[in-house]
Z-matrix of the N, CA and C atoms (Angstrom, degrees):
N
C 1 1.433
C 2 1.524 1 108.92
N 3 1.216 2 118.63 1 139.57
C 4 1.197 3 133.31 2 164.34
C 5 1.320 4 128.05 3 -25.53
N 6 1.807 5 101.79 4 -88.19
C 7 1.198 6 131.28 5 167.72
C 8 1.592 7 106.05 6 -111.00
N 9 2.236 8 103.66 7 159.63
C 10 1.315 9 101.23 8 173.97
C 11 1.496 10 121.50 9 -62.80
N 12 1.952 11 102.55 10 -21.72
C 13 1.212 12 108.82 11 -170.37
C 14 2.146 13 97.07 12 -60.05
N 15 1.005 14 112.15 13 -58.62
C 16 1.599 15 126.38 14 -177.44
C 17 1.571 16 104.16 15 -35.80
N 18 1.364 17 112.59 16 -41.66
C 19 1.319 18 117.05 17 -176.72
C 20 1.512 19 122.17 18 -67.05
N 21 1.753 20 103.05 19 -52.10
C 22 1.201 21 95.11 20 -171.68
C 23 1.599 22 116.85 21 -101.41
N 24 1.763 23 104.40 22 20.46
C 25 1.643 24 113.10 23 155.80
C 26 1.640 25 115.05 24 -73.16
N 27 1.667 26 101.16 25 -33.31
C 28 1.589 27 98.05 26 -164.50
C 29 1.689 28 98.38 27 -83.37
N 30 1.364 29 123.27 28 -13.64
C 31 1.283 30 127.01 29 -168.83
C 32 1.732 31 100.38 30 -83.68
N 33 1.077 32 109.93 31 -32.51
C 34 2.059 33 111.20 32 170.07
C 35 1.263 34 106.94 33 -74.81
N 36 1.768 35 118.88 34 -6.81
C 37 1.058 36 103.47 35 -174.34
C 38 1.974 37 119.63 36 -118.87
N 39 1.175 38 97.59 37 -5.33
C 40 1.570 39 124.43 38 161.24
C 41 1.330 40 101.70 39 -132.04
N 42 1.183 41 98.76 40 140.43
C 43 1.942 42 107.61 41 175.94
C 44 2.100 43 81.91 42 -100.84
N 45 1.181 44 101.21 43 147.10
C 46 1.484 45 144.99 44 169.48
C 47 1.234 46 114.11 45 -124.35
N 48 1.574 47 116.97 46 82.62
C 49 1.800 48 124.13 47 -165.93
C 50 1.678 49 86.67 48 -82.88
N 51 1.148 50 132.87 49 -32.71
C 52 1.917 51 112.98 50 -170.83
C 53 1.302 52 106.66 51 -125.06
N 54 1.290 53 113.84 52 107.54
C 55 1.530 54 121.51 53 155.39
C 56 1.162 55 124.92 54 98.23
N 57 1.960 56 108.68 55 10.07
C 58 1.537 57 113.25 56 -161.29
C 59 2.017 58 115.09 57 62.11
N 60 1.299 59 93.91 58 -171.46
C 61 1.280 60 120.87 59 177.74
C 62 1.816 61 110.23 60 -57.20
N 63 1.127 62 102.44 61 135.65
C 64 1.813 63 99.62 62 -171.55
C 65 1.716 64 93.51 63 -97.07
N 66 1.201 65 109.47 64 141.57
C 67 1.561 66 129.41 65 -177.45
C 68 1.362 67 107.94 66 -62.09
N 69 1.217 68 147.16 67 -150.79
C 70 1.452 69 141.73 68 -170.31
C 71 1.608 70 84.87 69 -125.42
N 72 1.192 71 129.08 70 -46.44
C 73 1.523 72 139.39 71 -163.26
C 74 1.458 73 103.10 72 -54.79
N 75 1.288 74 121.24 73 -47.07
C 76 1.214 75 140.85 74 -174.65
C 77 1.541 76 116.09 75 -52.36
N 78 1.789 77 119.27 76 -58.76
C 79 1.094 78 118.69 77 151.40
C 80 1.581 79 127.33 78 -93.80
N 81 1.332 80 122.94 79 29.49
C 82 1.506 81 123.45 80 114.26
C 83 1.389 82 124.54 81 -50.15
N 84 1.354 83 103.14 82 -72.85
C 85 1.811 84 102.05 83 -177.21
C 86 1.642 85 116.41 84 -44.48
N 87 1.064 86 111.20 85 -13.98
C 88 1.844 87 127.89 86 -163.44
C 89 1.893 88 95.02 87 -78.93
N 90 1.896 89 91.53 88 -62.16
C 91 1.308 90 92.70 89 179.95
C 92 1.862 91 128.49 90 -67.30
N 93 1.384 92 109.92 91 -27.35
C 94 1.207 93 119.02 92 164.42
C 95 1.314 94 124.85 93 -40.78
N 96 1.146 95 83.57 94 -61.68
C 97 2.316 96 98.44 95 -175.04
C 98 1.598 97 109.20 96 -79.36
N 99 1.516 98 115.23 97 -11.18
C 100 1.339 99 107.47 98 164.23
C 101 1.765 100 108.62 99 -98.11
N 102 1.199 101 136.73 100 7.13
C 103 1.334 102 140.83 101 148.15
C 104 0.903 103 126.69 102 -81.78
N 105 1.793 104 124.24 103 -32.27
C 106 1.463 105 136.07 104 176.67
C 107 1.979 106 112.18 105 -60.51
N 108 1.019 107 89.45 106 176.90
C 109 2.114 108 101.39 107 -168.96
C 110 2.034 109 73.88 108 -95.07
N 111 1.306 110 138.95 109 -4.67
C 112 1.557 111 111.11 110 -173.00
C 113 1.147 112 86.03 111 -70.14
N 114 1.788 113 137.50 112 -48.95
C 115 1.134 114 136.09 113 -167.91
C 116 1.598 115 123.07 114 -68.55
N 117 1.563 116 104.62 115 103.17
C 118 1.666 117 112.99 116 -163.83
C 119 1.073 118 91.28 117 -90.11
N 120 1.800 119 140.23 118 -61.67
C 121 0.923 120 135.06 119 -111.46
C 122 1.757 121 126.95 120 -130.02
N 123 1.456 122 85.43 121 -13.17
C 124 1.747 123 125.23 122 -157.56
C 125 1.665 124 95.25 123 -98.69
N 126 1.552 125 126.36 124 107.41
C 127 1.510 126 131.01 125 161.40
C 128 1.509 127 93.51 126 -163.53
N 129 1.887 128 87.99 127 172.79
C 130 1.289 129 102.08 128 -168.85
C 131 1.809 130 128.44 129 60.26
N 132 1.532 131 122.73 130 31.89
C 133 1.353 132 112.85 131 -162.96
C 134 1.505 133 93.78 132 -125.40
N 135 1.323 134 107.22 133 171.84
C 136 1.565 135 105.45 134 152.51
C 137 1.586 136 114.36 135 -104.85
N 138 1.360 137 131.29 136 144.63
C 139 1.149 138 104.17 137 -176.92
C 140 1.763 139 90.06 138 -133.44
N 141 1.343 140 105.02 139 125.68
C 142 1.594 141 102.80 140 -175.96
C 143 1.750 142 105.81 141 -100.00
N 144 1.247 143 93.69 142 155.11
C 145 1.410 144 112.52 143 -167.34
C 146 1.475 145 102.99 144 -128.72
N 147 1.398 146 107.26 145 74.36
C 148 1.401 147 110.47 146 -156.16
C 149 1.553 148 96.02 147 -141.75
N 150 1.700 149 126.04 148 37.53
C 151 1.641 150 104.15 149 153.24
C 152 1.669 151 117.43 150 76.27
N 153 1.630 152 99.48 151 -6.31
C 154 1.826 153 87.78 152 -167.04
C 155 1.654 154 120.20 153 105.04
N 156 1.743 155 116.13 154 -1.85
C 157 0.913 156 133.72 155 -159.04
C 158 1.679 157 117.08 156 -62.32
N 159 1.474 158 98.26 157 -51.87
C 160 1.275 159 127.20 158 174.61
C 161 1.652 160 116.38 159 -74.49
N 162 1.591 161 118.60 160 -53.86
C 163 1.062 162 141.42 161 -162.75
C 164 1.700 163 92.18 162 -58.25
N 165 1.228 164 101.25 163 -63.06
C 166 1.777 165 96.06 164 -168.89
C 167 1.573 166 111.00 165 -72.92
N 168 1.184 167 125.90 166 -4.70
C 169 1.310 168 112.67 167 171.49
C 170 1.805 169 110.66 168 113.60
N 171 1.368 170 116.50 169 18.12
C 172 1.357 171 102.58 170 -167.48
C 173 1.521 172 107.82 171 -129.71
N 174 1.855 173 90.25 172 44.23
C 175 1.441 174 93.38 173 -178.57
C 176 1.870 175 90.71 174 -95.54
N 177 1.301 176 116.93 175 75.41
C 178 1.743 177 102.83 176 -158.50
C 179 1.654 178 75.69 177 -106.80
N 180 1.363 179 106.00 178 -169.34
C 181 1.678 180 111.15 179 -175.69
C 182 1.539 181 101.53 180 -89.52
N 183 1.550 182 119.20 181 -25.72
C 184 1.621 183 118.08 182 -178.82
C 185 1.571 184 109.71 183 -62.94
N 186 1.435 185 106.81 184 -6.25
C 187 1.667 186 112.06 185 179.39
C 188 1.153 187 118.79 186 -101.11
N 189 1.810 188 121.79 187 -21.74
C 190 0.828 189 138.94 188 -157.05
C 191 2.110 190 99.96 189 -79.17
């Protein structure tokens, strides 16, 4: 985000229930280790990087 103001408009405007907003570095490291040979086993998924977004239940359409 830009500004804090930018930040904490988009934050009234998606709730982020774990940990706030994820850094860019964060899903780098995501994409790394799913390109690397550590990753044997893991394809075909979606993997969201969404704060808790999904997990707690507030993927409803009033969020959408």
């Amino acid at each position: 985000m830009e500004t804090e103001e930018a930040r904490e408009q988009l934050a009234a405007m998606v709730p982020m229930p774990l940990n706030g907003f994820a850094e860019p570095i964060v899903v780098a490291r995501l994409l790394v280790w799913l390109a690397s040979e550590e990753n044997t086993h893991l394809c075909g998924q979606v993997i969201f990087v969404d704060g808790g977004f999904h997990v707690l239940g507030m993927a409803q359409p009033e969020y959408l």
